[in-house]
C-alpha positions as CSV (number, residue, x, y, z in Angstrom):
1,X,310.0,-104.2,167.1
2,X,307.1,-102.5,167.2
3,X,306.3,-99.3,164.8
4,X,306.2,-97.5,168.4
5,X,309.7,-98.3,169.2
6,X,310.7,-97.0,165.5
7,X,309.2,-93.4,166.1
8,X,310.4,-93.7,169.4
9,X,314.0,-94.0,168.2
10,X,313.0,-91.8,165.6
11,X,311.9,-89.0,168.5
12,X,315.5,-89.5,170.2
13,X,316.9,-89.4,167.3
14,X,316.4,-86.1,166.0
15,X,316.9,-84.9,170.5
16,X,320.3,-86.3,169.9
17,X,321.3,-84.2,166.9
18,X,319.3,-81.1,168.3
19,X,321.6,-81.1,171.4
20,X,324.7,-81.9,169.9
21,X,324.3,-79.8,166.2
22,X,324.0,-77.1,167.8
23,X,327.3,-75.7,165.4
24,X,325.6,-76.7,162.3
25,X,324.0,-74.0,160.2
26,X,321.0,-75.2,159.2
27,X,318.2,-77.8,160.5
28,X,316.1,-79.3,158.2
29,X,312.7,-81.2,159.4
30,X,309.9,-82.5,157.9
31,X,307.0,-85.1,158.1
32,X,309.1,-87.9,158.1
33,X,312.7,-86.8,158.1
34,X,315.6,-84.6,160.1
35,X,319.3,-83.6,159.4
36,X,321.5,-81.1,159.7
37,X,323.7,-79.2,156.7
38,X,327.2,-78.9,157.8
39,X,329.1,-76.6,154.9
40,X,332.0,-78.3,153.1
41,X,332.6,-76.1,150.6
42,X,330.5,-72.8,149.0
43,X,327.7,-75.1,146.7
44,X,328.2,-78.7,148.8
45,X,327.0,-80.0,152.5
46,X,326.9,-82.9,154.1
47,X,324.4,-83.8,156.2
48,X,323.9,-86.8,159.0
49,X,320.2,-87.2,159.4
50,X,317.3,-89.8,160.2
51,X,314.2,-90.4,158.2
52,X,311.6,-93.0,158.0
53,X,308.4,-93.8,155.8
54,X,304.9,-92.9,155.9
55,X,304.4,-96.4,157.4
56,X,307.4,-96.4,159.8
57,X,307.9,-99.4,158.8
58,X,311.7,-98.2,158.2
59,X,314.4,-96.2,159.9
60,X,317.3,-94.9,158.0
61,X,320.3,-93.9,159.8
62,X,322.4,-91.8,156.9
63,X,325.2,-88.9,155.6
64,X,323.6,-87.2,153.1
65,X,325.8,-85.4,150.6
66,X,324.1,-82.1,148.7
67,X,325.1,-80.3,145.7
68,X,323.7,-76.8,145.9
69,X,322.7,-75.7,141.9
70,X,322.1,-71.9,142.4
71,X,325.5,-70.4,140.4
72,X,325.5,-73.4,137.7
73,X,321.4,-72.4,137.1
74,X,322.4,-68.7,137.7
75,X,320.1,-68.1,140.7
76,X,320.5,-64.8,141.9
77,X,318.0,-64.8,144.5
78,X,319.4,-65.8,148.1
79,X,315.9,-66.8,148.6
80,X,315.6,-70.0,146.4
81,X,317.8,-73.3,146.6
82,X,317.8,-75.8,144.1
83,X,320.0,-79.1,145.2
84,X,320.5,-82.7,144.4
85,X,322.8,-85.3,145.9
86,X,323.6,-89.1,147.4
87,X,322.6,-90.4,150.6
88,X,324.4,-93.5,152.0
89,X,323.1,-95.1,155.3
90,X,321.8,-98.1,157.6
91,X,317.9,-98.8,156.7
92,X,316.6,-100.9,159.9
93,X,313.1,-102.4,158.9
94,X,310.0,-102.4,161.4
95,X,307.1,-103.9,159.7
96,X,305.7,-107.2,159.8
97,X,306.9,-108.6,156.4
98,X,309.3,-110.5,155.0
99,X,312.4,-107.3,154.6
100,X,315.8,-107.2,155.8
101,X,317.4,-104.4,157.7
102,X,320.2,-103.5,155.0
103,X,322.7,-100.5,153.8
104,X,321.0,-98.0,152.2
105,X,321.8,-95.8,149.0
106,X,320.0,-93.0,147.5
107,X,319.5,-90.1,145.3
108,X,317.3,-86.9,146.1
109,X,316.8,-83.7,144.2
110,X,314.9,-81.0,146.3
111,X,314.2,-77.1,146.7
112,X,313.7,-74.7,149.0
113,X,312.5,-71.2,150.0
114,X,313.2,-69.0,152.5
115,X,310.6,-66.6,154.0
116,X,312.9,-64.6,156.1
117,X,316.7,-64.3,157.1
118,X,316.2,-67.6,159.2
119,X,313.2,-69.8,158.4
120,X,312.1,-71.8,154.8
121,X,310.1,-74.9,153.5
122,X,311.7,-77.7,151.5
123,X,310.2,-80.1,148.8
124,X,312.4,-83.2,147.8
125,X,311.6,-86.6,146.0
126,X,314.4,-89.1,146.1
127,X,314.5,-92.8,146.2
128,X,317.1,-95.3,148.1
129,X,318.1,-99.0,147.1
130,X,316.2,-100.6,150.4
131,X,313.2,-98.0,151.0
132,X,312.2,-97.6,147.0
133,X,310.9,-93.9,146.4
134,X,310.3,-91.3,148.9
135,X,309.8,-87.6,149.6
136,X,309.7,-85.0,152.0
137,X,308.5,-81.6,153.0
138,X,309.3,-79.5,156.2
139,X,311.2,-76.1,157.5
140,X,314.4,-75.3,157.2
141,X,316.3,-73.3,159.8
142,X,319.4,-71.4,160.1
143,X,321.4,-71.6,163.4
C-alpha cells in the first residue's frame, strides 16, 4: 500500500466515527489522531479511535481506556483535565521496510483545556509496543 491509501483510510476513518458517534460526548482530533470519549464511569472513558504517525507509515485501529486525574490531584477547575490510560489495538504498517502489521499496546498520559463550554486543545505523549513513542495535539469537542 501506498502512504496515500493509509491517509485515505485514515480520512474514512474518522467519516465513519463522525456519522455514527454522534451519541458520544466528546470528539477528540488532532494532527495525527481521532477518537471519541464514551463515559463509563465519573473519572474513566473509553474511547475507539484511529491514529497514525508523522510518516504514515502506520495505522492503528484501537479502544483507548482513560483515567481522568482531576479529584485524585484535587482539580477544582472544570477547565483543566489531567488523564492517563492504555490503548490496545491493530497497528497496520505502510512503509517500505522490513515491519509487520501487529497488535498494538500502549500507554498515554495527556491534558487538556477548555476555552469555552464546548471547545479545548489536548497535549498527550504516549508510546505503543509496535509504533515506539508518539504524541499528539488537537481540539476537543463536546457533543
Amino acid at each position: 500500500m501506498k502512504k496515500s491509501t493509509i491517509l485515505f483510510f485514515f480520512l474514512f476513518t474518522f467519516f465513519v466515527v463522525n456519522v455514527f458517534g454522534q451519541a458520544r460526548q466528546e470528539l477528540n482530533f488532532g494532527l495525527v489522531g481521532a477518537n471519541y470519549e464514551i463515559p463509563v464511569q465519573k473519572n474513566i472513558t473509553i474511547a475507539p479511535g484511529a491514529s497514525t504517525n508523522f510518516d504514515f507509515n502506520w495505522l492503528t485501529l484501537s479502544v483507548r481506556g482513560n483515567y481522568y486525574f482531576d479529584n485524585l490531584f484535587e482539580i477544582t477547575n472544570e477547565s483543566w483535565d489531567v488523564y492517563g490510560g492504555l490503548a490496545a489495538g491493530y497497528s497496520f504498517y505502510n512503509g517500505d521496510g522490513k515491519e509487520d502489521s501487529d497488535f498494538d499496546l500502549g500507554l498515554h498520559v495527556g491534558g487538556r483545556w477548555f476555552w469555552n463550554e464546548k471547545w479545548g486543545v489536548y497535549l498527550e505523549l504516549g508510546g505503543g509496543s509496535v509504533q515506539g513513542m508518539n504524541g499528539g495535539i488537537g481540539l476537543t469537542v463536546k457533543l
